[in-house]
BALUMTOR-640209 format. One line per field, with one value per residue (C-alpha): residue number from 1; residue in three letters; chain; z, x, y. Coordinates in pm, whole numbers, padded with zeros to 5 digits, always signed. Example, Ala and Ser with C-alpha at 12.3 -4.5 7.8 and 13.67 -1.06 7.14 Angstrom:
2
n <- (1_2)
res <- (Ala_Ser)
chain <- (A_A)
up <- (+00780_+00714)
east <- (+01230_+01367)
north <- (-00450_-00106)
// end
This chain:
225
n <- (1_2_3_4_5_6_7_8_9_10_11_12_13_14_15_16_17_18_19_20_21_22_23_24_25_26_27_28_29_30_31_32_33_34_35_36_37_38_39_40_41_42_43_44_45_46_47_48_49_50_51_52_53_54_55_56_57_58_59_60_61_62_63_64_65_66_67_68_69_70_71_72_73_74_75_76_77_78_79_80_81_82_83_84_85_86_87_88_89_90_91_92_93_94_95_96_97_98_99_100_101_102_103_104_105_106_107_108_109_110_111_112_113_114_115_116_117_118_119_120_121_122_123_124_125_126_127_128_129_130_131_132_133_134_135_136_137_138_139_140_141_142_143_144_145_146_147_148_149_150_151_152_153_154_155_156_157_158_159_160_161_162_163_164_165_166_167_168_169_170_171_172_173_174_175_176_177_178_179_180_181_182_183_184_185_186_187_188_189_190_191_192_193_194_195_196_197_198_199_200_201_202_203_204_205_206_207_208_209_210_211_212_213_214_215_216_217_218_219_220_221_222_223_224_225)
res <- (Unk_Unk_Unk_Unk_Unk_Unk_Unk_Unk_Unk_Unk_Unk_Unk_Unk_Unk_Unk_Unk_Unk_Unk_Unk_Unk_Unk_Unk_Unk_Unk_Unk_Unk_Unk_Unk_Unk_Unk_Unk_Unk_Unk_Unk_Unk_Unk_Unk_Unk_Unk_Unk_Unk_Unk_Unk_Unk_Unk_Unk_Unk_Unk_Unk_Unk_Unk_Unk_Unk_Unk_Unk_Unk_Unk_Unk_Unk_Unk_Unk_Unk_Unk_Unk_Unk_Unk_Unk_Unk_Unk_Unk_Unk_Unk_Unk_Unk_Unk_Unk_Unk_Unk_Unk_Unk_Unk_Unk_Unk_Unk_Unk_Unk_Unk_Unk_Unk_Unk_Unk_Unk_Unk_Unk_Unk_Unk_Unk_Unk_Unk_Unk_Unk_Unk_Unk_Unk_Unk_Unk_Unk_Unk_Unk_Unk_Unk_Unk_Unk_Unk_Unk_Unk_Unk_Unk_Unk_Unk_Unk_Unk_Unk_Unk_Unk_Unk_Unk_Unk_Unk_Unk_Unk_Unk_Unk_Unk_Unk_Unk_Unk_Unk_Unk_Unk_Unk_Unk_Unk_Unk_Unk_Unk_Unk_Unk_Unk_Unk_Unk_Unk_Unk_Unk_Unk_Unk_Unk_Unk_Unk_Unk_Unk_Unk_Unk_Unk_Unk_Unk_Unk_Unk_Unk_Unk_Unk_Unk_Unk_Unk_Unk_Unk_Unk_Unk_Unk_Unk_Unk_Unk_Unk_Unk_Unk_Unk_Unk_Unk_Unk_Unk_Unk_Unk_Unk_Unk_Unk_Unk_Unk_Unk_Unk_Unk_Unk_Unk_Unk_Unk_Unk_Unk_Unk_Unk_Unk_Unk_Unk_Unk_Unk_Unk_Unk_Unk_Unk_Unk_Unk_Unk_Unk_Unk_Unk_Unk_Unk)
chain <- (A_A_A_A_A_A_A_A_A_A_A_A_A_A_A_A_A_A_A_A_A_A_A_A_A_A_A_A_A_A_A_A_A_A_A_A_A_A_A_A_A_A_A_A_A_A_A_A_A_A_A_A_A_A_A_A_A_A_A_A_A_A_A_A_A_A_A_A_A_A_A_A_A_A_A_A_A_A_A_A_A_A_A_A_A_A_A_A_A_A_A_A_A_A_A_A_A_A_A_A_A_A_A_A_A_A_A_A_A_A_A_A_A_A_A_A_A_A_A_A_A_A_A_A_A_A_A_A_A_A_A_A_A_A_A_A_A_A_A_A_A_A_A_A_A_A_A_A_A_A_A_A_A_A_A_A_A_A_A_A_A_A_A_A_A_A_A_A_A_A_A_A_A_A_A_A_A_A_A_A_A_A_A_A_A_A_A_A_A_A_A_A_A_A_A_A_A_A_A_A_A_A_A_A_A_A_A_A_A_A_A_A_A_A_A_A_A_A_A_A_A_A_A_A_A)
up <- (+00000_-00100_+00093_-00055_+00182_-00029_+00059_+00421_+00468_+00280_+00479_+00787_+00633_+00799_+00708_+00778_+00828_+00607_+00962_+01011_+00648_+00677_+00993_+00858_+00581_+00825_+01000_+00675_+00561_+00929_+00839_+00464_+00638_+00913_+00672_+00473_+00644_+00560_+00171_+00140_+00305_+00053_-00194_-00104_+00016_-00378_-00540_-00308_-00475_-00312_-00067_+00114_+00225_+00527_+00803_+00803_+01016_+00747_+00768_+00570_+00537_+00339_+00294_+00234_+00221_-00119_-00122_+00138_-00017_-00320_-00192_+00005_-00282_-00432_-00144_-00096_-00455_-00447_-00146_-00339_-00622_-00389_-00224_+00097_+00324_+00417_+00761_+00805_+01129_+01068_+01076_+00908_+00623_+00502_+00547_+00304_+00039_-00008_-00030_-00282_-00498_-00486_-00550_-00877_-00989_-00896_-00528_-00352_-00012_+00222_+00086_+00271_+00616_+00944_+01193_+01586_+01786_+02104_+02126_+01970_+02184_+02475_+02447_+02430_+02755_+02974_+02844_+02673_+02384_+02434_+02458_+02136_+01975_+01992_+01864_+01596_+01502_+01592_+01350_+01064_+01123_+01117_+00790_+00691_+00749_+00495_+00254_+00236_+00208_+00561_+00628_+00545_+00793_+00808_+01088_+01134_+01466_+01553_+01500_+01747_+02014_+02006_+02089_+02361_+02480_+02337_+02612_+02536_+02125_+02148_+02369_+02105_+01826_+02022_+01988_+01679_+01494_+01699_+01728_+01330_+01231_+00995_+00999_+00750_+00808_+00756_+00910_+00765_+01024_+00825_+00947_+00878_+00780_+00891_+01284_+01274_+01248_+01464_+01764_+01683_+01733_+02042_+02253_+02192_+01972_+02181_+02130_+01806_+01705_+01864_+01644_+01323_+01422_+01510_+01157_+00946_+00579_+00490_+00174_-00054_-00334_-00511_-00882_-01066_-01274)
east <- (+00000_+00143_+00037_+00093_+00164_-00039_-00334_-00224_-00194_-00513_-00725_-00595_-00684_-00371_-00112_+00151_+00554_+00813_+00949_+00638_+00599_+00962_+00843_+00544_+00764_+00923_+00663_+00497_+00802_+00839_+00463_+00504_+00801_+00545_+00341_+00582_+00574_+00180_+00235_+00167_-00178_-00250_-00197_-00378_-00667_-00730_-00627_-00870_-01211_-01533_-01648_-01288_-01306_-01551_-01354_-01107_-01025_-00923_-00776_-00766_-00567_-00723_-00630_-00943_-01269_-01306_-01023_-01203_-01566_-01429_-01315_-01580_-01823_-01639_-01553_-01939_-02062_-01782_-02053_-02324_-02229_-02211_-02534_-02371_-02560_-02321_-02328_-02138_-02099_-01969_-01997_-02357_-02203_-01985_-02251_-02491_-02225_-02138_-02539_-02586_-02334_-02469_-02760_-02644_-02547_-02863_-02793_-03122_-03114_-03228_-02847_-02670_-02807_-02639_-02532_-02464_-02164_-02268_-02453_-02083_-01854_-02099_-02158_-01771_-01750_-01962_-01952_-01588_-01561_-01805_-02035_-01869_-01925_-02301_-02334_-02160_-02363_-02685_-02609_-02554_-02773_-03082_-02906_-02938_-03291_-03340_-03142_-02787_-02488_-02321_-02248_-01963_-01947_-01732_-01670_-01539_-01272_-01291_-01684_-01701_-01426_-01703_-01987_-01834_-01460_-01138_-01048_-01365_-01294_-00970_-01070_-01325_-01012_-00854_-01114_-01319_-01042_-01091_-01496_-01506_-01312_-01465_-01783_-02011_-01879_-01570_-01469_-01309_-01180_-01093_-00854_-00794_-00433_-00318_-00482_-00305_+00010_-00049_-00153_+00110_+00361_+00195_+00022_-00076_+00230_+00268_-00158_-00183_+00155_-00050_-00389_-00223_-00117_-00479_-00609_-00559_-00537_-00452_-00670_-00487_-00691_-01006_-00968_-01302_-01403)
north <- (+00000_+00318_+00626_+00995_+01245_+01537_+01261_+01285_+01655_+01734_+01471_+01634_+02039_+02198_+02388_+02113_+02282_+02136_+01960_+01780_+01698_+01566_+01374_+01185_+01115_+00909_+00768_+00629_+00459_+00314_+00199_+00032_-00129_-00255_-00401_-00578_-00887_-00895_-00935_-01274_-01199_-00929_-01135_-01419_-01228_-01089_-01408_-01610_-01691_-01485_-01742_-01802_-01462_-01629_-01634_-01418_-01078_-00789_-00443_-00177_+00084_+00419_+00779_+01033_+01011_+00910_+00625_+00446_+00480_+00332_+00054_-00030_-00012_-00254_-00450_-00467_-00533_-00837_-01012_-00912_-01142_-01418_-01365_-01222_-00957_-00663_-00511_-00127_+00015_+00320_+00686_+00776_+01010_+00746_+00505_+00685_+00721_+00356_+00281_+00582_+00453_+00099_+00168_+00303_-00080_-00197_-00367_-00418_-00215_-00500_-00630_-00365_-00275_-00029_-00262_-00141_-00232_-00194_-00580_-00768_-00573_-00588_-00954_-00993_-00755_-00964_-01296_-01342_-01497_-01764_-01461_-01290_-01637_-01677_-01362_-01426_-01743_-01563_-01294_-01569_-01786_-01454_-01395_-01708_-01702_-01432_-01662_-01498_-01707_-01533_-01184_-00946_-00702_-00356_-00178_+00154_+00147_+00525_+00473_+00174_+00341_+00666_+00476_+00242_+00253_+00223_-00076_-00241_-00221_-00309_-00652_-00725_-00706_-00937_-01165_-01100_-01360_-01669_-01594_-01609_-01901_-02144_-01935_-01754_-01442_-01202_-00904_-00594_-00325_+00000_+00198_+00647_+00577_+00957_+00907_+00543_+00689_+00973_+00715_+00490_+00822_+00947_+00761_+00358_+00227_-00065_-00157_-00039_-00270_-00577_-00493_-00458_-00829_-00950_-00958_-01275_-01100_-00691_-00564_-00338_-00132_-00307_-00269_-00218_-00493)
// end
């Protein structure tokens, strides 16, 4: 994943010095060097056919607005093709963007639905992951019900973190890869690239360090087809 700094400094609508230009510099090659070790995942997460993407605990990785509604358009159309019913929990303006643009191509509303956080990570708060796991098959099996295939859900970090805790999101991380294994369901986590590396610099290095090692598979960019 390659990350322009322009991007970065317009996302963040500041008049960035040359210092701190020079220092995220830095801090972006520290992160492509972070990443590294995940290529094989990349790869093998857009090589794998639709239905292997059940199961497995993505990240991704955007920078502005529009990079990440791409994406997820795409990312989203992708389940729709194999009958899967997409969950967002997210901020409400991005939310409405992704739907408008689907329902440009024709996806049916009732195949892309808001989701809350608050029941998974409170189920995972009080009840572990034994808790966090019959959610999970609760959640497929209603959407099986409706006659989807399983469920590709999105979630939106800074989103979740706002509407409980940071503690309680990050336990929930922790867990979300075990509590999906070999079920009808995948998980994709996306991540503001600019505030990543600004936590990572200032405050949670260590915990941020340990998510970016939770998920099973990184996505990079979703070419149109």
């Amino acid at each position: 994943m390659k990350i322009e700094r322009e991007n970065l400094i317009f996302e963040n609508k500041a008049d960035i010095l040359a210092t701190e230009v020079a220092k995220l510099t830095r801090r972006i090659s520290s992160f492509e060097k972070e990443c590294a070790n995940c290529q094989t995942r990349i790869d093998s997460l857009e090589n794998a056919d639709r239905d292997s993407v059940f199961g497995c605990h993505i990240s991704f990785y955007y920078y502005g607005l529009q990079h990440l509604i791409m994406n997820m358009y795409r990312y989203v159309a992708q389940g729709f093709k194999s009958n899967e019913l997409a969950l967002l929990s997210m901020e409400q303006e991005i939310f409405d963007e992704i739907v408008q643009l689907l329902k440009h191509i024709g996806i049916p509303d009732e195949y892309v639905r808001f989701h809350s956080v608050e029941e998974i990570i409170s189920s995972n708060k009080e009840f572990g992951i034994h808790g966090l796991k019959q959610t999970v098959d609760k959640m497929i099996e209603g959407a099986k019900k409706e006659g989807f295939s399983g469920i590709r859900w999105i979630g939106q970090p800074s989103y979740a973190v706002r509407k409980t805790s940071k503690d309680d999101f990050i336990a929930l991380e922790l867990a979300l890869t075990e509590a999906i294994s070999k079920k009808d369901m995948s998980v994709l986590c996306i991540y503001d690239s600019y505030e990543w590396i600004a936590r990572k610099k200032h405050d949670d290095s260590d915990v941020m360090s340990k998510l970016m090692q939770t998920h099973t598979h990184i996505m990079g960019n979703i070419e149109s087809e």
